[in-house]
C-alpha positions in Angstrom: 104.9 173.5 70.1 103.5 176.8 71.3 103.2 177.7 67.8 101.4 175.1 67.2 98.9 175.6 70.2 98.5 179.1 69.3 97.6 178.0 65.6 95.0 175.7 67.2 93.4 178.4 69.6 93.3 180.7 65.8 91.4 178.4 63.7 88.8 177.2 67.3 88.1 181.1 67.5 86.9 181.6 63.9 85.2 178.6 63.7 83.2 179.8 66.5 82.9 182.9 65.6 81.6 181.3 61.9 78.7 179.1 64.0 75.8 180.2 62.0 73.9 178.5 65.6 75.0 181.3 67.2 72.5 184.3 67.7 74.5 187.5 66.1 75.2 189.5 69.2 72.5 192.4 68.7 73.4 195.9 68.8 70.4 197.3 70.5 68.1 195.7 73.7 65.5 193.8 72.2 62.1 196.0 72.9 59.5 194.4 74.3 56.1 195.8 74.1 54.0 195.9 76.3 50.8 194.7 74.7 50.9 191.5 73.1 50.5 191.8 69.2 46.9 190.1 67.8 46.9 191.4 64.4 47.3 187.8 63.1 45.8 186.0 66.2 43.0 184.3 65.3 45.3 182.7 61.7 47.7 181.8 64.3 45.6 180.0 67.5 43.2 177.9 64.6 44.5 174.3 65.9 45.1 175.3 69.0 41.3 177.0 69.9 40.0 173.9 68.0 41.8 171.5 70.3 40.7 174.0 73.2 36.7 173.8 72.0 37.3 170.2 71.3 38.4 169.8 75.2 35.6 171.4 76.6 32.9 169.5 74.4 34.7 166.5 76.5 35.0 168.0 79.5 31.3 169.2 79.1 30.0 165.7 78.5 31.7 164.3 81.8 30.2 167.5 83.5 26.6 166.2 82.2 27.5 162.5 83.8 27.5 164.5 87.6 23.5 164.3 87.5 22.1 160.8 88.0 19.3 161.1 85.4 22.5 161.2 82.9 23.9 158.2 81.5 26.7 158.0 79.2 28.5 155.7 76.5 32.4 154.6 76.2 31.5 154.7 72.2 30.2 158.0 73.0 33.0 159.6 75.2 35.5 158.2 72.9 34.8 160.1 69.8 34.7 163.0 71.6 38.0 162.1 72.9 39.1 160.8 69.3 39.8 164.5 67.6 42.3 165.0 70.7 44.1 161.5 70.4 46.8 163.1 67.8 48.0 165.6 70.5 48.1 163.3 73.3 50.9 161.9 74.3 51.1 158.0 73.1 51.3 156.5 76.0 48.5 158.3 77.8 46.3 157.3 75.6 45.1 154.4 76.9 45.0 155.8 80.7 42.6 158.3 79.2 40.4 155.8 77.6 39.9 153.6 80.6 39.0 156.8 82.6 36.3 157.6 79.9 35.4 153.8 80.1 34.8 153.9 84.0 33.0 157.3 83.7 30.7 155.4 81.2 30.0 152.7 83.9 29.6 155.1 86.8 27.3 157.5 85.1 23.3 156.9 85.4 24.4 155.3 89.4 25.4 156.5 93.0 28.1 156.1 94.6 28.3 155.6 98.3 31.2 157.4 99.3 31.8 155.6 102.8 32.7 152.4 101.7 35.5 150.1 100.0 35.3 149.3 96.3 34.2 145.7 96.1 33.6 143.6 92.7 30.4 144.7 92.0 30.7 148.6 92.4 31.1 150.6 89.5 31.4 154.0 91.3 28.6 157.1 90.8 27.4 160.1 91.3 28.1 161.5 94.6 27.8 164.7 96.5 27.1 166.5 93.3 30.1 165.0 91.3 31.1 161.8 89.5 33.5 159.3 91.1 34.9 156.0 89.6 34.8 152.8 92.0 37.6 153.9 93.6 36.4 157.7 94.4 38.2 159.4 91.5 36.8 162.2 90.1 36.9 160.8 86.2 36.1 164.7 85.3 39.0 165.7 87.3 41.3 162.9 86.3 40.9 163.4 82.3 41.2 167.3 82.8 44.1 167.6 84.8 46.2 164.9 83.0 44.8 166.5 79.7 46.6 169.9 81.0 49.8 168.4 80.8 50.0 165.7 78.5 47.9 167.0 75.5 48.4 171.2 76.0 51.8 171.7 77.9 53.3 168.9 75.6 52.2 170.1 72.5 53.6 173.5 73.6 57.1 171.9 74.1 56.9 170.3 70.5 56.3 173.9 69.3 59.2 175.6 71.5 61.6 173.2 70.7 61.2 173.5 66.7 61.5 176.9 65.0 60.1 179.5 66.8 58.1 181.7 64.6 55.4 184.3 66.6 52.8 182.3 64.8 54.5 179.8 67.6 54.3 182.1 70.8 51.0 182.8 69.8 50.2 178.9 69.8 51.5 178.1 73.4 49.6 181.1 74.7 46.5 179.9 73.0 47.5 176.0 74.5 48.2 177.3 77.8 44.4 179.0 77.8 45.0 183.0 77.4 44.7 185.4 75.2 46.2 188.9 73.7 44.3 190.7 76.1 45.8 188.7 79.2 43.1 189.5 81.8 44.2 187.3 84.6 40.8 186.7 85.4 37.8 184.3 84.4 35.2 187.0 86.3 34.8 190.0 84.8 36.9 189.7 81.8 35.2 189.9 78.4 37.6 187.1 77.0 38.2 184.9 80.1 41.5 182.8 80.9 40.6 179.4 80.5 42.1 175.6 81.5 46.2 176.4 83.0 46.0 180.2 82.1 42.7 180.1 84.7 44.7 178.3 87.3 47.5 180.6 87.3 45.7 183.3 87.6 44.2 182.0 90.6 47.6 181.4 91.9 48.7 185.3 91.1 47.2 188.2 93.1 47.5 190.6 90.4 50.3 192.5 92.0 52.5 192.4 88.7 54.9 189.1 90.6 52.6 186.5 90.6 53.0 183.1 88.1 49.8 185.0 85.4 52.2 188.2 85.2 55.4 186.7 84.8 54.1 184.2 82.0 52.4 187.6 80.2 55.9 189.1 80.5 57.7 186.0 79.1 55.1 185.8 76.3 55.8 189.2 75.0 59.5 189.1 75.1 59.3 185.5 73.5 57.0 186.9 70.5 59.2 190.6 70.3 62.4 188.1 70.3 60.9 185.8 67.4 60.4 188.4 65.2 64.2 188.2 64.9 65.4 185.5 66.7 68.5 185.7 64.3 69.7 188.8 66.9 67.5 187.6 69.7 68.1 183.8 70.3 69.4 183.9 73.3 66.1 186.2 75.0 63.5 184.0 73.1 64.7 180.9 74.4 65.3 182.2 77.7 61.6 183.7 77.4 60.3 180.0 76.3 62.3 178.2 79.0 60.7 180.9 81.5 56.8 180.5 80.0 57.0 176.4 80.4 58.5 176.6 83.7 55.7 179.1 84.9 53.0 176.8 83.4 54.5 173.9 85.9 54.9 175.7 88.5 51.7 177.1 88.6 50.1 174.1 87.8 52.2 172.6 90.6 51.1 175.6 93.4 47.4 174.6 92.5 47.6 171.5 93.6 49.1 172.4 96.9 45.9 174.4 97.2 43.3 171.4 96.2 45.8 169.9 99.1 45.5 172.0 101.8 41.6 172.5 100.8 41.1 168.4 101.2 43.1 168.6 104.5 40.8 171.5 106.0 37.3 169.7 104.7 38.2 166.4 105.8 39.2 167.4 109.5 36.0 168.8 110.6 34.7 167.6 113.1 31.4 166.0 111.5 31.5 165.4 107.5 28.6 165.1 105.9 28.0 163.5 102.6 28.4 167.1 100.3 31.7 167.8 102.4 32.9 164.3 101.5 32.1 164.3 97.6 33.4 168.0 97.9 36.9 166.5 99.4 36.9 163.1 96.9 36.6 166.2 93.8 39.3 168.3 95.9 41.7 165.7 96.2 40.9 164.7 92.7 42.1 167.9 91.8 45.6 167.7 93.2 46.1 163.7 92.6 44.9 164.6 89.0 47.6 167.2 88.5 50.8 165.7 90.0 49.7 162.2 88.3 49.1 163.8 84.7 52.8 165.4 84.9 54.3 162.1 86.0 53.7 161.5 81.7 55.1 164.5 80.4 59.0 163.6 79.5 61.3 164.4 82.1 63.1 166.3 79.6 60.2 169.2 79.7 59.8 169.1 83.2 61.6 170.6 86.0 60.5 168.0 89.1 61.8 164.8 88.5 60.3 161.0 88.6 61.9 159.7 91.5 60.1 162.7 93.2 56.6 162.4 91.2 57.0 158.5 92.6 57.4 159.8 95.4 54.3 161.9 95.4 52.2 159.6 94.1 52.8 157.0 96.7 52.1 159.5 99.3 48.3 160.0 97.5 47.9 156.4 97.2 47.3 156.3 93.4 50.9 155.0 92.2 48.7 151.7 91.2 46.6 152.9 88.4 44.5 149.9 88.4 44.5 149.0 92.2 44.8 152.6 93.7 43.5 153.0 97.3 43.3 156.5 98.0 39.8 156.0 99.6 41.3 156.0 102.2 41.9 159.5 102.5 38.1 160.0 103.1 36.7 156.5 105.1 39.2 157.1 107.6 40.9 160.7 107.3 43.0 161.1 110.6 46.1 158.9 109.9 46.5 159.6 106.2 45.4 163.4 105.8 49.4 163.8 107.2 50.5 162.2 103.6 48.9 165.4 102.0 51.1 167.5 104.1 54.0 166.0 102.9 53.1 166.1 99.6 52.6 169.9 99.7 55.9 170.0 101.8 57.4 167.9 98.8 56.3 171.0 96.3 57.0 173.4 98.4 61.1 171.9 98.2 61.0 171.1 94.8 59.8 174.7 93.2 61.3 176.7 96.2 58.3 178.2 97.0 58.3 180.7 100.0 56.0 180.0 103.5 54.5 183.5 102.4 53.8 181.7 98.7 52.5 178.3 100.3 50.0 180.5 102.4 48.9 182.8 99.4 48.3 179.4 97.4 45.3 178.9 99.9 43.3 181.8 98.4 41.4 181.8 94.7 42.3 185.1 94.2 40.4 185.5 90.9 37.5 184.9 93.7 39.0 187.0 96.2 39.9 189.6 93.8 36.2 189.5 92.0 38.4 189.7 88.5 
């Protein structure tokens, strides 16, 4: 019988030790450069700069719609939306066309900003930006959801395939950075853009923040994928580490759009550009934490029952009926759900009390970078 057990353990032991799966155990540390390799960039990042410029014709057209004089089309939003479509996920889709579809209706109008939605309002322009019938920042809405479900997701299709550098260069590119990695949309001749610009908001350049840890992870996942044979184990670690960064980040920004809402909309007097600067604010945050309630739970480390939770607190867990206007007619008893949300974050992600405070500051701004 012991025989027997011992034959057993032989022939599990060189069957594992036959599992082609399994990385070869590498005889030297894997060395990781410290610029990022862009000899074959531009080859690499086609799709994923044309999805990027194809984004920002989009985004620029609902920019347009924030001046009354501009009116725009659903035919006319739609096929700039339509070259994006393929990389969305399915079933956002739809929640992206009937933001497009209430931007078409609100653009050329004004919006009051201190009143209910009734039947007959289509939402407007307002304090500089342009709000849906129920005050939600289309712009904000479609760009923030967009983040998640059309760049992060694509860049979990790529990491969980064959990871190739051609690869690590696409989810840089999808995130929004570049070779040169300037933290910085300032003074940086190739600016961060879209969640690379966010997270280097969120990082104050001190070589710890969410911009230099994702730069880090980036170069160890493209040094590991030039032989991920002898590297598996670092490159998916370095993956796992670069999506993770690109929530949490994304995640800490709306914490700040939070805390920015809570500190316009408690002043004493509001005026009408404090208001539409606290509907866009809020818009901001809601935006975020709504567009990663669609991304799989799979690829995400906060979970549903959570992102319910969250969204119930903002008021927009009805996507048809939301009533987060409240947050701006009548501020004092529901600018406390805001708190919470950040509170929520703050327990989910682990973040420090010296992190949440630093999450106040654009330090891109701040920094002048």
């Amino acid at each position: 019988m012991i025989y027997r057990i011992l034959m057993l353990g032989a022939v599990v032991a060189v069957l594992t030790s036959c599992d082609s799966s399994q990385p070869a155990k590498p005889t030297t540390d894997l060395v990781v450069p410290e610029i990022y390799d862009s000899a074959s960039w531009s080859a690499n990042t086609a799709e994923a700069y044309q999805i990027r410029a194809n984004l920002d014709a989009l985004l620029g057209l609902l920019k347009s719609a924030r001046k009354v004089d501009v009116t725009l089309t659903s035919s006319q939003l739609m096929q700039a939306y339509q070259p994006l479509m393929q990389y969305t996920i399915p079933s956002e889709v739809d929640f992206i066309g009937q933001f497009l579809e209430n931007a078409a209706m609100a653009s050329g109008k004004l919006h009051t900003g201190s009143a209910e939605p009734t039947d007959g309002t289509v939402g407007g322009v307002y304090g500089g930006y342009l709000f849906d019938r129920y005050g939600r920042d289309v712009d904000e809405f479609v760009q923030k959801s967009l983040f998640a479900t059309m760049q992060y997701y694509q860049a979990t299709l790529r990491s969980s395939g064959v990871v190739l550098p051609s690869t690590v260069d696409q989810i840089v590119a999808l995130f929004g950075a570049n070779p040169t990695f300037p933290n910085g949309s300032v003074k940086a001749a190739q600016k961060d853009v879209f969640s690379a610009n966010y997270a280097a908001r969120r990082d104050k350049n001190d070589g710890n923040g969410f911009y230099s840890r994702f730069k880090k992870a980036a170069l160890t996942a493209r040094a590991a994928a030039e032989k991920p044979e002898v590297y598996g184990n670092e490159l998916n670690d370095a993956l796992k580490e670069m999506l993770l960064i690109w929530e949490k980040s994304q995640m800490a920004t709306a914490i700040n759009y939070s805390y920015l809402t809570i500190t316009t909309l408690s002043a004493t007097q509001v005026d009408d550009v404090a208001r539409g600067k606290a509907m866009h604010t809020f818009a901001e945050a809601a935006g975020i934490i709504r567009g990663w309630k669609s991304v799989p739970p799979s690829s995400r480390m906060i979970t549903d029952a959570t992102l319910d939770e969250l969204t119930q607190l903002l008021l927009i867990s009805d996507a048809n009926n939301p009533t987060c206007y409240k947050f701006w007619l009548e501020p004092a008893p529901y600018l406390n759900r805001l708190e919470q949300v950040t509170k929520k974050l703050q327990a989910v992600y682990g973040f420090s009390d010296a992190e949440m405070e630093d999450f106040k500051t654009n330090w891109v701004s701040a920094q002048s970078r």
